[in-house]
C-alpha positions, -999 to +999 in steps of 0.1 A: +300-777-859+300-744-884+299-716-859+311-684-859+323-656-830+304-629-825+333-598-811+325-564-800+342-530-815+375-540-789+375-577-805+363-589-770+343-622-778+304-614-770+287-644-785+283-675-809+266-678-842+253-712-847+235-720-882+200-729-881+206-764-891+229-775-867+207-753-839+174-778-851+198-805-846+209-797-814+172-791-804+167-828-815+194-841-797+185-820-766+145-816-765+148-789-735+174-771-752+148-740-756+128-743-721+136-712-698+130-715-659+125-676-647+122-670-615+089-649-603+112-625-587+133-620-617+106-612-641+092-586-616+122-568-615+132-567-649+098-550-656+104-527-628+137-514-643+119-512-676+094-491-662+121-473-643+138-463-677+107-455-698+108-431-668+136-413-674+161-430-697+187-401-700+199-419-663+211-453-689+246-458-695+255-479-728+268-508-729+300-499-738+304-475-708+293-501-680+313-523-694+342-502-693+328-492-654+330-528-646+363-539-658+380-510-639+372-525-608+386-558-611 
């Protein structure tokens, strides 16, 4: 398999590129490759937190800076 690595600006791996061919292959090797499961409870809440930022989205931090709060921790 062709992929390539996705890396952020600190070279931290942050996800996979897989060409299109080998993704419909994949899909015809696995045929629920694609089918997502969301819970109820998770679907209200992300819309709530999108609300919740339309709101008043100076309180966001950027990626970069939760990830940076995160790491300090552990």
């Amino acid at each position: 398999m062709n992929v390539q690595y996705i890396s952020d600006n600190t070279g931290k791996t942050t996800g996979v590129f897989i060409p299109i061919s080998e993704w419909n292959e994949l899909k015809g090797k696995f045929k629920d490759i694609e089918q997502i499961d969301i819970p109820e409870w998770q679907i209200k809440e992300v819309r709530k937190r999108l609300e919740d930022y339309k709101k008043n989205p100076g309180q966001a931090t950027d990626f970069d800076a939760a990830m940076d709060d995160i790491e300090k921790d552990l």
